[in-house]
C-alpha positions as CSV (number, residue, x, y, z in Angstrom):
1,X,33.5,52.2,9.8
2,X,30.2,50.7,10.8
3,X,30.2,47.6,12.7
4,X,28.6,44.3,11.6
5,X,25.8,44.3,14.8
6,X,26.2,40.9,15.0
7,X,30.1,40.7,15.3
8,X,29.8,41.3,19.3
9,X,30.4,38.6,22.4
10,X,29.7,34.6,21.8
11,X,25.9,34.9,22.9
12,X,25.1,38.0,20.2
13,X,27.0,35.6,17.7
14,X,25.2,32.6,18.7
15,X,21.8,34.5,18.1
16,X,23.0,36.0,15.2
17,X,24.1,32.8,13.8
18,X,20.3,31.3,14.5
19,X,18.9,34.8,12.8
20,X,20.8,34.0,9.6
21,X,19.5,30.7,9.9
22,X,16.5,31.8,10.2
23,X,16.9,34.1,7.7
24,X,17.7,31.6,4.9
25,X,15.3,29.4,5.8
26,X,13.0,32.1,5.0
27,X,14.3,33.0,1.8
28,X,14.1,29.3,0.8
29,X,10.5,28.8,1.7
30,X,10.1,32.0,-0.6
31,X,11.5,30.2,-3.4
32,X,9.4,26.9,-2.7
33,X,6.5,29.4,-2.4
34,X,6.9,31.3,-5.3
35,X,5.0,29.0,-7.9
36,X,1.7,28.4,-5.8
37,X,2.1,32.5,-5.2
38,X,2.1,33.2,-8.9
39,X,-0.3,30.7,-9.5
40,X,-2.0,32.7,-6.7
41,X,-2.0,36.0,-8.5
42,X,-2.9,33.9,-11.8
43,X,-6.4,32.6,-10.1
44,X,-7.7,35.3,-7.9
45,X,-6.8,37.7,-10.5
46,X,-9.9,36.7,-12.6
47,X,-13.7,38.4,-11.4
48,X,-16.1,35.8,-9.8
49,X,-16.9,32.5,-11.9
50,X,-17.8,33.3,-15.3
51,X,-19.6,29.6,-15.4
52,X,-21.4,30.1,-12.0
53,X,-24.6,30.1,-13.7
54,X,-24.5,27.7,-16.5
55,X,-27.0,25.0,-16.5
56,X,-25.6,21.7,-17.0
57,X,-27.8,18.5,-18.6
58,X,-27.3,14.8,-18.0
59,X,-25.4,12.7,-20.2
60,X,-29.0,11.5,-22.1
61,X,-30.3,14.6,-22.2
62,X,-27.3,15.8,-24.9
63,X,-25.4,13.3,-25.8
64,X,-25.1,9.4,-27.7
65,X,-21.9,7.1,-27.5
66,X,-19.6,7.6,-30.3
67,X,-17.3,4.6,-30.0
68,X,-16.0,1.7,-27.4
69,X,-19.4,1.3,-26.0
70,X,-18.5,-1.2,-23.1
71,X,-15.7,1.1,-22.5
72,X,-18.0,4.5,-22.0
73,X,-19.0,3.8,-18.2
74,X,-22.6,6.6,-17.4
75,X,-23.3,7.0,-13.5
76,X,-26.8,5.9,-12.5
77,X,-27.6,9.3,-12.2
78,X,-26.8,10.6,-15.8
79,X,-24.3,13.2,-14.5
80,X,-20.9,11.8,-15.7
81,X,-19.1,9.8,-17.6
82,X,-15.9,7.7,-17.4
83,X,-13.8,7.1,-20.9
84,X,-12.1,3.9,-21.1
85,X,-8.8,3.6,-23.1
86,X,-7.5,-0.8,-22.7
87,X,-5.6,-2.5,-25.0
88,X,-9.0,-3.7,-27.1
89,X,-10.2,0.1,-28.2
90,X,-10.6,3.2,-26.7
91,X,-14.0,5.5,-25.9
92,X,-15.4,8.7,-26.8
93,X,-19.3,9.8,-27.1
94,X,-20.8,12.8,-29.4
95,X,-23.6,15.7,-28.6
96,X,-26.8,14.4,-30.0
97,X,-27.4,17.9,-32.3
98,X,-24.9,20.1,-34.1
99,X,-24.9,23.8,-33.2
100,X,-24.9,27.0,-34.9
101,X,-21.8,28.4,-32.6
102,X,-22.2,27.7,-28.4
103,X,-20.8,27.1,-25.2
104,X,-19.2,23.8,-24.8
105,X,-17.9,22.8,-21.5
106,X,-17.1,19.6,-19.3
107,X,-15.4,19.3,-15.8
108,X,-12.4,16.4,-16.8
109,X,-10.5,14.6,-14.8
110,X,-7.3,12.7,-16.3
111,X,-5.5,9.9,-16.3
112,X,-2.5,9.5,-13.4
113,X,0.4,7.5,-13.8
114,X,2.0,6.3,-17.0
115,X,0.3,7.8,-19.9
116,X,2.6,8.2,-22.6
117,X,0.8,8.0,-26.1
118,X,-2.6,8.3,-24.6
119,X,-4.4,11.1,-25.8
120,X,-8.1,12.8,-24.5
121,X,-9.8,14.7,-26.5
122,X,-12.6,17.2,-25.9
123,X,-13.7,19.5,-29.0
124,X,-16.3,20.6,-31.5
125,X,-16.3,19.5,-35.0
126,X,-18.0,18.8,-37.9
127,X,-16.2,16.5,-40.0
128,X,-18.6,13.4,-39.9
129,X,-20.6,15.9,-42.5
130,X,-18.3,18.2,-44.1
131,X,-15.2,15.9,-44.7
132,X,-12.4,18.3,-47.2
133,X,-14.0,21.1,-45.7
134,X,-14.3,20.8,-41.7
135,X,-14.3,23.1,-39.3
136,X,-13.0,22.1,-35.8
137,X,-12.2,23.6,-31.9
138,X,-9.6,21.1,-30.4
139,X,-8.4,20.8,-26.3
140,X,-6.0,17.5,-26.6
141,X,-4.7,16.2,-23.6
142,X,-1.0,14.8,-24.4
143,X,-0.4,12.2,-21.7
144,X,3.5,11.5,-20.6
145,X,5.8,9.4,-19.2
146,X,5.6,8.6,-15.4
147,X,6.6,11.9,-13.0
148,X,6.4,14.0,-16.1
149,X,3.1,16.5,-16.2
150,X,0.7,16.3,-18.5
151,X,0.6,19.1,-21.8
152,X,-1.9,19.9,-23.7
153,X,-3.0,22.1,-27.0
154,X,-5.7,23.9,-28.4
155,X,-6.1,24.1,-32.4
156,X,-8.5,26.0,-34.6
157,X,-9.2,24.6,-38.2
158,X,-12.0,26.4,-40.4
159,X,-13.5,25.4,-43.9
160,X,-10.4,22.4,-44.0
161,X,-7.7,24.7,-43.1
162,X,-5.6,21.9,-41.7
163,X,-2.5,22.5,-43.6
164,X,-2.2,25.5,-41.3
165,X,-2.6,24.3,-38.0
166,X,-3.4,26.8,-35.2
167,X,-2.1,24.4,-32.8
168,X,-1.1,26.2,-29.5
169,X,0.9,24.0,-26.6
170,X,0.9,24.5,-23.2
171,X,1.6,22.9,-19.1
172,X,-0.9,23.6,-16.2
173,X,-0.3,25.3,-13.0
174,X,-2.3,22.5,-11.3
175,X,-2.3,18.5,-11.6
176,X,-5.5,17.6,-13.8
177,X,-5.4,14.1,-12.7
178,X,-5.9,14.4,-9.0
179,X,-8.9,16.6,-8.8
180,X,-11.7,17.6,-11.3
181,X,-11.3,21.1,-13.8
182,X,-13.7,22.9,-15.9
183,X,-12.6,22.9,-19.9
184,X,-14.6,25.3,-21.8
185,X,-14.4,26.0,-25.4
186,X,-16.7,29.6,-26.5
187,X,-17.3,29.7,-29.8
188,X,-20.0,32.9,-31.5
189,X,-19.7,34.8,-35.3
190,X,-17.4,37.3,-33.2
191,X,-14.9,35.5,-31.6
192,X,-13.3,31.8,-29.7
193,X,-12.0,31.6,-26.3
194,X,-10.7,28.9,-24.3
195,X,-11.1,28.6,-20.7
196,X,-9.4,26.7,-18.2
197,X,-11.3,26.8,-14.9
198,X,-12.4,30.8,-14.9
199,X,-9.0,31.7,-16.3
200,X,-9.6,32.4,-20.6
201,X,-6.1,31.1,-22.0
202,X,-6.5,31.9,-26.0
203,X,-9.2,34.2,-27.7
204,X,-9.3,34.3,-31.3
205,X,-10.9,37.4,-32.4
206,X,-12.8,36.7,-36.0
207,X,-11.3,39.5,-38.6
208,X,-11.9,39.5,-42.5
209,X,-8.6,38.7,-43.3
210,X,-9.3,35.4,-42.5
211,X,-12.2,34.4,-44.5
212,X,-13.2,31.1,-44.5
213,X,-10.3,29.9,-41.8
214,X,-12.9,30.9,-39.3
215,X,-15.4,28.1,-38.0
216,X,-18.5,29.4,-39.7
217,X,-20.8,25.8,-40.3
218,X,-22.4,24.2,-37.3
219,X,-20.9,21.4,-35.7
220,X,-21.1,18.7,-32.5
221,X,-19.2,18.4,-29.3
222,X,-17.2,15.4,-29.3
223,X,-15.3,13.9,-26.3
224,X,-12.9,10.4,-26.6
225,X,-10.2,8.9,-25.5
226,X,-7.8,7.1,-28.1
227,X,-4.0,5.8,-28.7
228,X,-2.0,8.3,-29.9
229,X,1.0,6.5,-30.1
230,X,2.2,7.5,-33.0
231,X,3.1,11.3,-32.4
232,X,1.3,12.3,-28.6
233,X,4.6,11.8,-26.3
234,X,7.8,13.3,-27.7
235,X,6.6,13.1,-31.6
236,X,5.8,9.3,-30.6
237,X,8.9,8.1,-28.7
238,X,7.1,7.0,-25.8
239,X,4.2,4.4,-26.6
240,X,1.4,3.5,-24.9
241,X,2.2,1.0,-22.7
242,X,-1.0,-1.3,-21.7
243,X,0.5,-2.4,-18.3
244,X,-0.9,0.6,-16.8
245,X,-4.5,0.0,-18.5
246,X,-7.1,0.9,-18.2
247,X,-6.6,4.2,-18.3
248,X,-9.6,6.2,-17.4
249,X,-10.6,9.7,-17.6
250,X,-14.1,11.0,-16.2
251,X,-16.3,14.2,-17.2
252,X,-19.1,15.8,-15.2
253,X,-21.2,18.6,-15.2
254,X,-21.7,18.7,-19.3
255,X,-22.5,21.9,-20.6
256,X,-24.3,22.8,-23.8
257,X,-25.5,26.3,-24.7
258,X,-26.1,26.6,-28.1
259,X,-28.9,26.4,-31.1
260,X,-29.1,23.1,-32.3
261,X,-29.1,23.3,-36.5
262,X,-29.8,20.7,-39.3
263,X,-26.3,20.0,-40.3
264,X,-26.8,20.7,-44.2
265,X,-29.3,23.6,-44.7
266,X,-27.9,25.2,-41.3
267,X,-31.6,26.0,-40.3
268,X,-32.5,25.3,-36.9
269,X,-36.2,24.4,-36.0
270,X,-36.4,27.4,-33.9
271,X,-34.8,31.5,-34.4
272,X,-31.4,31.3,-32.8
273,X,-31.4,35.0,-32.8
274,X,-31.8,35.1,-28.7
275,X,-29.6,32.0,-28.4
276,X,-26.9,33.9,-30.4
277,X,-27.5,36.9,-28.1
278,X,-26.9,35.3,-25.0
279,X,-24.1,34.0,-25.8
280,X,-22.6,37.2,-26.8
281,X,-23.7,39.2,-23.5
282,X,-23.0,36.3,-21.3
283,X,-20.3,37.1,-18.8
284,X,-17.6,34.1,-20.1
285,X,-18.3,36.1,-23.2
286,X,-17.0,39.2,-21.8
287,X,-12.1,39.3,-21.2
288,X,-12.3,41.8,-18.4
289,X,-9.3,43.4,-18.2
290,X,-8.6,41.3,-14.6
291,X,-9.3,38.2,-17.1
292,X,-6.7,39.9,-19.7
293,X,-4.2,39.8,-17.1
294,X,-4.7,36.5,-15.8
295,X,-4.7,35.4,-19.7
296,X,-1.4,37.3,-19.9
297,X,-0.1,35.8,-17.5
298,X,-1.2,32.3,-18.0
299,X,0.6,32.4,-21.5
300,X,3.8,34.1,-20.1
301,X,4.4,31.1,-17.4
302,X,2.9,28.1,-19.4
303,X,2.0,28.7,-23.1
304,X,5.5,27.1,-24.7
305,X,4.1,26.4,-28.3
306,X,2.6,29.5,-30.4
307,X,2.5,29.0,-34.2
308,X,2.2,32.9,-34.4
309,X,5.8,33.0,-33.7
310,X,6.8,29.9,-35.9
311,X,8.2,31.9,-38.8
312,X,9.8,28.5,-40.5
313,X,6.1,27.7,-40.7
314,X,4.6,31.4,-41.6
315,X,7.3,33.6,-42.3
316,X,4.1,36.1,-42.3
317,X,2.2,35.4,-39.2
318,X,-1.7,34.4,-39.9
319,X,-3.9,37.7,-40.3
320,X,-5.4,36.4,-36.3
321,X,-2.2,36.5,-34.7
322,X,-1.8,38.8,-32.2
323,X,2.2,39.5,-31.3
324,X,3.1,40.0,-28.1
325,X,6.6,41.8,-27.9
326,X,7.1,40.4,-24.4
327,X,6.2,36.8,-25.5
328,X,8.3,37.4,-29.4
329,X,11.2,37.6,-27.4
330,X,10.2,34.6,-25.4
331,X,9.9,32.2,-28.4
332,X,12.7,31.0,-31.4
333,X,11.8,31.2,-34.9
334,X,10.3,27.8,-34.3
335,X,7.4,29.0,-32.0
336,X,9.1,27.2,-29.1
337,X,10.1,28.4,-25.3
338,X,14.2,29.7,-25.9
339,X,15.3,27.7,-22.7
340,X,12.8,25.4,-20.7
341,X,10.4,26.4,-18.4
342,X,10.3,23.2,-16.4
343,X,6.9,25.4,-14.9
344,X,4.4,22.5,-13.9
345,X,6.1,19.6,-13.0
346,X,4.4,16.9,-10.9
347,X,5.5,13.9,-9.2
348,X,3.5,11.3,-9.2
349,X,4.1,7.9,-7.6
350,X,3.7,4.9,-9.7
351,X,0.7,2.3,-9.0
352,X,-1.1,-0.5,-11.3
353,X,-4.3,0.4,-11.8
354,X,-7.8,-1.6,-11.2
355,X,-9.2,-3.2,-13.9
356,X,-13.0,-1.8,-15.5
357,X,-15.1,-4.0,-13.7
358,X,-14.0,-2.6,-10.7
359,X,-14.0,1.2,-12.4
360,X,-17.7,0.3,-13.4
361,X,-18.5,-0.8,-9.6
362,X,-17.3,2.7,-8.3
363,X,-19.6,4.4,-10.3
C-alpha cells in the first residue's frame, strides 16, 4: 500500500501541515477569484471597442430639457449632464430631432446608496406623437435597497404593442455607481441590439412574423430620472425614501448617429440612404462570434428575467424569440431564474448625500 508522503517524522508533518494550509488557502482564493475570472472571460472575450470611433456631441448640440429644469445640472463645457431626482420632481432631457432608426448611446453613472423606488431611464420613443400606437427601446435602471445591487431591464414595444411587453431583467458584473459605463441601444430596419460597455447583451433580429411589433416610425432619445415607487423595488415594497436625496445620476459622452425625420410625414430634409448604410456596416452593427460568446455568456450568469420563457404569459413564445435549450432549462414557466443567482452583489456603505447646490458647484 502506498504511503501518504506526508505521514513521515514531526518536521515532514509540520511542512506538510503548512502545504495543506497552503493548499486551501489557494483553493479559497480560487473561489473568491472565480467571479472577477469569469467576468474576465466575459470582457476580453469581445474584439476591440465597437464604439472606439463614434463621434460624440455636446449636450446643446442634440439635446433640449424635458422636465425638472433646475434639477438637470449641464457642465460648462457641454459634455455631460447630471439628473436630479429630490423630493420636489425629478429630471430627464430629450434629443432635439426624432430619427429614422440610429445609434443611441450615453456613458451613465448611477446613483449609490439607498435607491429603492428610484428609477433612470435611458431610451428611444415616440409616444409624445404617436400616443395608442408608440413605438419604444427601453434600458430602466431599478434602484434597491441599501447593499443590494442595482437591476435593470430592456423592453421593446412596436406600433403600441404594450400588452406584450418584451421586458428582459438582468444584474451587472460590475458596480454602475462607482465608475462611468457606456449604454448603447442599435436600432436599423434589420435588427436591435443592446450594448453594455462593448459586450451586446440582447439582439432582436426583425422577422415578418412580427409585423408591426417591430419599431418601424422614427422616434427621440429620451433620458430622465423619476420616482418609481410604485412597482421599481420588489413590485413597490420598498419606496423612495427622500432622506437619501438628492439622488443623482450623470451622463457623458452622448452619442447620436442617426437621420433626423419630420415626425409625421417620416421624410427627413436630407436622403438617409448613406446614414442607413453606415449604420448597418458599422462594426457595433456587426455580433462577431467572440461578441456571440460574450452575449452568451452575459445572459447565462446575469440575464434572470426572459419573457420568452414565460409560458403563463405566452404559452406560444413571440415569433422573435430565440430559445436557448441551455437557458430553457435555466428558467420556470414564469420566465424567472429556478434558484437565485445572487451573481452581482455589492456592498456598499451607507452615507447622506450633499445637497444640489453643492452637486451644481462640482460641476
Amino acid at each position: 500500500m502506498k504511503k501518504n508522503p506526508c505521514c513521515c517524522n514531526t518536521q515532514q508533518k509540520n511542512n506538510c501541515s503548512s502545504l495543506s494550509i497552503t493548499l486551501m488557502e489557494k483553493k479559497m482564493m480560487m473561489v473568491l477569484l472565480l467571479p472577477f475570472l469569469l467576468l474576465s472571460v466575459l470582457v476580453c472575450s469581445t474584439d476591440a471597442s465597437a464604439f472606439s470611433n463614434v463621434s460624440t456631441i455636446s449636450f446643446d448640440e442634440g439635446y433640449v430639457p424635458l422636465f425638472g429644469d433646475f434639477n438637470l445640472l449641464r457642465a460648462p463645457d457641454g459634455n455631460s449632464v447630471r439628473l436630479v431626482l429630490d423630493r420636489y420632481t425629478g429630471s430627464g432631457f430629450i434629443s432635439s430631432s426624432l430619427y429614422n432608426h440610429g445609434l443611441f448611446s450615453a456613458k451613465i453613472k448611477l446613483p449609490s446608496d439607498y435607491t429603492a423606488g428610484v428609477v433612470v431611464a435611458f431610451y428611444t420613443s415616440n409616444g409624445d406623437v404617436f400616443e395608442k400606437n408608440h413605438d419604444e427601446l427601453d434600458f430602466e435602471f431599478l434602484g434597491n435597497i441599501d447593499g443590494k445591487p442595482w437591476r435593470f431591464q430592456t423592453n421593446v414595444y412596436g406600433n403600441g404593442s404594450t400588452n406584450r411587453g418584451r421586458e428582459e431583467r438582468y444584474n451587472l458584473w460590475f458596480d454602475p455607481t462607482r465608475e462611468f459605463h457606456r449604454y448603447s441601444i442599435l436600432w436599423t430596419a434589420k435588427h436591435i441590439i443592446f450594448y453594455v460597455d462593448d459586450v451586446p447583451i440582447r439582439e432582436v433580429v426583425r422577422n415578418e412574423e412580427m409585423g408591426g411589433d417591430y419599431p418601424a416610425k422614427p422616434m427621440a432619445l429620451y433620458a430622465t430620472i423619476w420616482d418609481a415607487s410604485t412597482w421599481a423595488t420588489q413590485g413597490g415594497k420598498y419606496k423612495v425614501d427622500y432622506k437619501y436625496a438628492p439622488f443623482v445620476s450623470e451622463f457623458k459622452d452622448l452619442v447620436l448617429h442617426g437621420c433626423a425625420v419630420d415626425p409625421i410625414q417620416q421624410v427627413s430634409s436630407q436622403g438617409c440612404s448613406e446614414t442607413k448604410a453606415d449604420l448597418e456596416s458599422a462594426d457595433y452593427a456587426v455580433i462577431t462570434p467572440d461578441r456571440r460568446t460574450a452575449m452568451s455568456n452575459f445572459r447565462q450568469r446575469y440575464m434572470y428575467y426572459s419573457y420568452c420563457y414565460d409560458t403563463l404569459r405566452y404559452s406560444t413564445p413571440p415569433p422573435e424569440c430565440v430559445i436557448v435549450p441551455e437557458e430553457k432549462i435555466r428558467f420556470k414557466d414564469t420566465g424567472r431564474l429556478k434558484f437565485s443567482s445572487g451573481h452581482g452583489t455589492h456592498h456598499r456603505r451607507s452615507k447622506r448625500r450633499s445637497r444640489v447646490s453643492k452637486i451644481a458647484k462640482e460641476i
